[in-house]
Backbone as CSV, one residue per row, in Angstrom:
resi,resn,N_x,N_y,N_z,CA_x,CA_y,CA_z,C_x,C_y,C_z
1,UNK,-16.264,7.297,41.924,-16.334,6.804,40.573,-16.173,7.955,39.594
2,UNK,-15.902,7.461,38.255,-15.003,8.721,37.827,-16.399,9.198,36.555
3,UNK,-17.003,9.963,35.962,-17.678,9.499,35.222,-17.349,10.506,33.840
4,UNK,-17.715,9.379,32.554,-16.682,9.648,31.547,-18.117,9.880,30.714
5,UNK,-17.528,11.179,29.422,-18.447,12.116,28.815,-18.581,10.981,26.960
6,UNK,-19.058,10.624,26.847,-18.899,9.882,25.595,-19.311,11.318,24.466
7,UNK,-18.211,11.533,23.441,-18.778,12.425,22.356,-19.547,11.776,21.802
8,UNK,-20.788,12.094,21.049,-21.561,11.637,20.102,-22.221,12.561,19.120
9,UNK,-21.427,12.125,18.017,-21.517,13.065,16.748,-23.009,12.815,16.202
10,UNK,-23.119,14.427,15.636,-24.529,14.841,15.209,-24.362,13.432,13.968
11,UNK,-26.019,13.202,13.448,-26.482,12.287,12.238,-25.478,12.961,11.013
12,UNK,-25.398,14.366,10.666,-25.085,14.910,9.625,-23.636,14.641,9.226
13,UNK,-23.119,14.148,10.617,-21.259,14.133,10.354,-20.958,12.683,9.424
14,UNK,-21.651,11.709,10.263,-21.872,10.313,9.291,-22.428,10.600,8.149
15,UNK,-23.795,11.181,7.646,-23.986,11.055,6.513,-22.803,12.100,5.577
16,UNK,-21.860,12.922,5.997,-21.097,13.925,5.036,-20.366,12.678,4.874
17,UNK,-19.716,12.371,5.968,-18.631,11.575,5.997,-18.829,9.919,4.452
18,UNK,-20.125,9.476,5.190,-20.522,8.610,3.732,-20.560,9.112,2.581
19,UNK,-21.099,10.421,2.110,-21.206,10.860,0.740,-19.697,11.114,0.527
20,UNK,-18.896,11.518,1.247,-17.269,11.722,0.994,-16.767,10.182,0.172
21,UNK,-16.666,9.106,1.448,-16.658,7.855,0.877,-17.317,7.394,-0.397
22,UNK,-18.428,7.752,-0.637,-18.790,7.616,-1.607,-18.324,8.050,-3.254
23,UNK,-17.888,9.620,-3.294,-17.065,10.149,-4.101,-15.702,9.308,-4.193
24,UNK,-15.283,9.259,-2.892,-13.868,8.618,-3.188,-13.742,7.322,-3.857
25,UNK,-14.795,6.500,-3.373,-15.159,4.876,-4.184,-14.982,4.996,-5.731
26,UNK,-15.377,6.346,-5.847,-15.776,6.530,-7.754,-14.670,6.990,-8.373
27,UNK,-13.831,8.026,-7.231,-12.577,8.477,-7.855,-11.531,7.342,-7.636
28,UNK,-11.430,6.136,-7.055,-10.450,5.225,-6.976,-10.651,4.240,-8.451
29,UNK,-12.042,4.531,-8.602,-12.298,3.735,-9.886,-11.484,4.537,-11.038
30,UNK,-12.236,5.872,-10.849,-11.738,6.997,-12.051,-10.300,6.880,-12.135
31,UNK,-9.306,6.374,-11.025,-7.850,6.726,-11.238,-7.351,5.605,-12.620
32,UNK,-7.531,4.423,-12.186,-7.293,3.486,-13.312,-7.867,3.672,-14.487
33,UNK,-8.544,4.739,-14.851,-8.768,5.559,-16.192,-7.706,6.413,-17.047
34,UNK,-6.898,7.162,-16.137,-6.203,7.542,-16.496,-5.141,6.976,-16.893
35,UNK,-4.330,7.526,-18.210,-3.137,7.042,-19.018,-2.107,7.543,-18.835
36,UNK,-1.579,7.269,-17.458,-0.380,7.813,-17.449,1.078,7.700,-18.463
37,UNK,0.868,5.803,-18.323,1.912,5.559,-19.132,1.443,5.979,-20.528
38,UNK,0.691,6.138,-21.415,0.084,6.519,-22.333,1.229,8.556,-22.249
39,UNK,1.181,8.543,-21.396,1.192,10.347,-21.456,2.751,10.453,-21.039
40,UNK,3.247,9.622,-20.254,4.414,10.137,-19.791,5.509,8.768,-20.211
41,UNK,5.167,7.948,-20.436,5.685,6.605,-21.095,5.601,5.621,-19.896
42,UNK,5.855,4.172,-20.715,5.720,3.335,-19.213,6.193,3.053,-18.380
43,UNK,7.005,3.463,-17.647,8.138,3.452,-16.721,6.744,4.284,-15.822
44,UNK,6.270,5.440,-16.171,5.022,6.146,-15.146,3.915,5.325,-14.935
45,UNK,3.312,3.931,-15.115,2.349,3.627,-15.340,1.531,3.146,-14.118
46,UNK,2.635,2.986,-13.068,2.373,2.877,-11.593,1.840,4.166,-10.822
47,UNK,1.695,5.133,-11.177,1.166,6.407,-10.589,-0.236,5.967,-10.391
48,UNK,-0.874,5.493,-11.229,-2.599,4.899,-10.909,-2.793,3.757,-9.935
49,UNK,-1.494,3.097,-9.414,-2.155,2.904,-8.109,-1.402,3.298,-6.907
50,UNK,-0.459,4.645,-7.511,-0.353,5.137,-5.838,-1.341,6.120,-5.821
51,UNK,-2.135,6.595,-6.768,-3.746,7.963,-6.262,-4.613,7.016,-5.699
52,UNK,-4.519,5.854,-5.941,-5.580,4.882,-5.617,-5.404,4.341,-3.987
53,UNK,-4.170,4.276,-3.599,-3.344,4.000,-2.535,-3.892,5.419,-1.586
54,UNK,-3.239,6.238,-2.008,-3.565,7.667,-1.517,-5.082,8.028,-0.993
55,UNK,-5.903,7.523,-2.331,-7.044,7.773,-2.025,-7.449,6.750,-0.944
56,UNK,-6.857,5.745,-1.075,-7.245,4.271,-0.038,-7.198,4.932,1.513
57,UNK,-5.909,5.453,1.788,-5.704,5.816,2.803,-6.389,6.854,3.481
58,UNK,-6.705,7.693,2.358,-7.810,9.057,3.142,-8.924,8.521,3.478
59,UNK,-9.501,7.085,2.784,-11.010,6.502,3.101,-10.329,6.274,4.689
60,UNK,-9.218,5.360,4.780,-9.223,4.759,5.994,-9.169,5.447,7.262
61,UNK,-8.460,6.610,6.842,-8.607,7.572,7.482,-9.630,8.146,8.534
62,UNK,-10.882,8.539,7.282,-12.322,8.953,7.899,-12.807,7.369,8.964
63,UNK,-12.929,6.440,7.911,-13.394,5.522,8.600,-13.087,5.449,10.223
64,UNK,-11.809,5.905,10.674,-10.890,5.431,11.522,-11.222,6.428,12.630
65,UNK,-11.589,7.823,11.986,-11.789,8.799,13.048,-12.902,8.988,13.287
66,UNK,-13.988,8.916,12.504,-15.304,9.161,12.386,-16.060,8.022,13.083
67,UNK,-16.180,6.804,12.149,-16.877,5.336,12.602,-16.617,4.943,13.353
68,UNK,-15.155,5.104,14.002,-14.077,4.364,14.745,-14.157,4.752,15.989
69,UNK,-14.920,6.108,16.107,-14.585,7.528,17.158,-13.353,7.601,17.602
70,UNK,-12.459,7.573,16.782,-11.141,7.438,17.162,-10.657,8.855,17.772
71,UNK,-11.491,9.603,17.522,-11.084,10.967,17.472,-11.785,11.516,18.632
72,UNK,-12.647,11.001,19.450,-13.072,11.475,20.165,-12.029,10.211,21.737
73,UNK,-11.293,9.569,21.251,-10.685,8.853,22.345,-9.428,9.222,23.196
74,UNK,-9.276,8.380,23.360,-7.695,8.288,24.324,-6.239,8.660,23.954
75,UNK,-6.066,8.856,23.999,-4.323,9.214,23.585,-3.329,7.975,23.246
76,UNK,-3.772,7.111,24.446,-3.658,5.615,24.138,-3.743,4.679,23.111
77,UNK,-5.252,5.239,22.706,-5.454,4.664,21.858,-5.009,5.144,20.770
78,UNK,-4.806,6.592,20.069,-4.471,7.091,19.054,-2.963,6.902,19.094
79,UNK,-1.998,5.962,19.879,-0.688,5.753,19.759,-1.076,4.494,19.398
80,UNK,-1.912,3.316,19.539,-1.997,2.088,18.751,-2.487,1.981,17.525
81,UNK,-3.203,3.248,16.692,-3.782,3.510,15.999,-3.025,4.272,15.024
82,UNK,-2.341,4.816,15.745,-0.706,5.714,14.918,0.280,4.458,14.502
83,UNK,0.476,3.516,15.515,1.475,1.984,15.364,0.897,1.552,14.492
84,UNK,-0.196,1.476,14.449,-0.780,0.448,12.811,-0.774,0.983,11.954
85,UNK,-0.763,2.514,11.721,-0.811,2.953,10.589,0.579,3.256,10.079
86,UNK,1.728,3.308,10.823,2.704,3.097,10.272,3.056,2.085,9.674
87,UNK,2.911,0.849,10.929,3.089,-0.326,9.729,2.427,-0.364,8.813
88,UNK,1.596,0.334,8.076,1.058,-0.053,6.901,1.774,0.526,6.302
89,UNK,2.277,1.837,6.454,3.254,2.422,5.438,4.466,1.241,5.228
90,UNK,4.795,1.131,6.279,6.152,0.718,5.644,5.771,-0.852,5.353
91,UNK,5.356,-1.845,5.067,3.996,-2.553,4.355,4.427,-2.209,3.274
92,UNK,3.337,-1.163,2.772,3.285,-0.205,1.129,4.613,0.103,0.510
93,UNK,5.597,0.408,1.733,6.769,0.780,1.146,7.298,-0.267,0.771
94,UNK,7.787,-1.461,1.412,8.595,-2.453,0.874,7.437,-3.261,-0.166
95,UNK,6.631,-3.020,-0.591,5.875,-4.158,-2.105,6.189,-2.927,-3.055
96,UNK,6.311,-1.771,-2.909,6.414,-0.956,-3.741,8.086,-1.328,-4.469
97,UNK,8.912,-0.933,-3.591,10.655,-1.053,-3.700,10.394,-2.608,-3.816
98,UNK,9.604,-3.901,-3.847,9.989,-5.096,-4.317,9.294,-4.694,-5.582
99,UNK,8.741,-4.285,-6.324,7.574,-3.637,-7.031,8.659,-3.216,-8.493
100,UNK,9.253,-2.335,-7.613,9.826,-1.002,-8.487,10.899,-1.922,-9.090
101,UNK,11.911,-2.815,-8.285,13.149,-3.060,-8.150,13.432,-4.258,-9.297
102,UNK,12.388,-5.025,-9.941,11.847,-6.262,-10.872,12.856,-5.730,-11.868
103,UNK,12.596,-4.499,-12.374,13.276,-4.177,-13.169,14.898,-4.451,-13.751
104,UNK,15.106,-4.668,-12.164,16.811,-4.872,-12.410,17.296,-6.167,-12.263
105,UNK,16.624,-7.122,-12.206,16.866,-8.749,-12.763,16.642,-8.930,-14.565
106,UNK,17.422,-9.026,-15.212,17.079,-9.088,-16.454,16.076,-10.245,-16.691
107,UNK,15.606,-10.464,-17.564,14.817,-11.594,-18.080,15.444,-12.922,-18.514
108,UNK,16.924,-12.598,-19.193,17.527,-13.983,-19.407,18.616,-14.565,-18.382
109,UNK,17.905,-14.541,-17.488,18.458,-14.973,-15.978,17.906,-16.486,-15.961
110,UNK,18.994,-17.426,-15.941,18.653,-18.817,-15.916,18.245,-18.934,-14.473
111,UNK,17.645,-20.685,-14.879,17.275,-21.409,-13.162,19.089,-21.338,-12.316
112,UNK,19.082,-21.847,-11.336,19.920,-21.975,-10.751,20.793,-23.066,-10.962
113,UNK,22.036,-23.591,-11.436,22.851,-25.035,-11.614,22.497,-25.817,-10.174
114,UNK,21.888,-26.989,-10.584,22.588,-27.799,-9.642,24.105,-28.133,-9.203
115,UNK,24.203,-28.409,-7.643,25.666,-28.609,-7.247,26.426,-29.651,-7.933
116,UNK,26.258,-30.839,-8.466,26.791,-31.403,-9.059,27.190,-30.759,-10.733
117,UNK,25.896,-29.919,-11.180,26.711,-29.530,-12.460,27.991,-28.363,-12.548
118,UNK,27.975,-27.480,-11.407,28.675,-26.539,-11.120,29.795,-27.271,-10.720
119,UNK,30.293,-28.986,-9.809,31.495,-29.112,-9.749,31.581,-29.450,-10.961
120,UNK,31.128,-30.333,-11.453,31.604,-30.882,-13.026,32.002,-29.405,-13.782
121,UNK,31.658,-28.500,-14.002,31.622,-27.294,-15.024,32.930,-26.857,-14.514
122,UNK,33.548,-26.926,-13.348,35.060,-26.636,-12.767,36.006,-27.018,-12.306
123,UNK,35.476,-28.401,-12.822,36.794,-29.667,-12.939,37.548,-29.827,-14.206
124,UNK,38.977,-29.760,-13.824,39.939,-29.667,-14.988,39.450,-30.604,-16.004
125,UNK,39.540,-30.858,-17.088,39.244,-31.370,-18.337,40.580,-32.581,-18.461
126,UNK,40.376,-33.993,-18.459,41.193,-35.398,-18.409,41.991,-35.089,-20.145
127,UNK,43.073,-34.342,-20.125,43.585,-34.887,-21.459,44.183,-36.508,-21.282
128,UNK,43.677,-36.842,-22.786,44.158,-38.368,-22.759,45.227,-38.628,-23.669
């Protein structure tokens, strides 16, 4: 039988690790304080929630290695744990680029014609 060493982190690593989380909770708040578009115009005004994003991800981070003991595991496991965290990027990436991209549909973009008004609209005209 094979017998396996479980790491088990000192009390002090969880409580740093919570007071970290804790700061970060306050600085995700603090980001939506800032005026970007105010400072750089509004086209920048999305920067407050990619620090917030950013910051999101460093929480998930700790959570993931610390709480998770991800870090004290398998290799295995840190390749299913690497797979999810990519998909989240690319997740983040495509709402962002659907996000960003709004811009380039103008606003006076009608509904769509129904098929019957589109043949009528390109049927020759009956001179009488």
């Amino acid at each position: 039988m094979s017998e396996t060493h479980e790491q088990i982190d000192p009390l002090g690593a969880y409580v740093k690790v919570f007071v970290t989380l804790m700061v970060l909770l306050f600085a995700t708040g603090g980001a939506y304080y800032l005026k970007f578009d105010e400072w750089f115009g509004e086209k920048w005004g999305f920067i407050n929630t990619m620090i917030a994003l950013i910051i999101a991800t460093v929480k998930v981070a700790l959570v993931m290695l610390v709480f998770m003991h991800l870090r004290h595991s398998t290799k295995l496991t840190w390749v299913i744990a690497g797979a999810g965290f990519i998909w989240l990027c690319i997740m983040i990436t495509f709402t962002f680029a659907d996000y960003l991209s709004r811009e380039a549909i103008p606003d006076n973009v009608k509904m769509p014609q129904s098929a019957s008004s589109v043949v009528a609209m390109h049927e020759p005209a009956h001179a009488e």
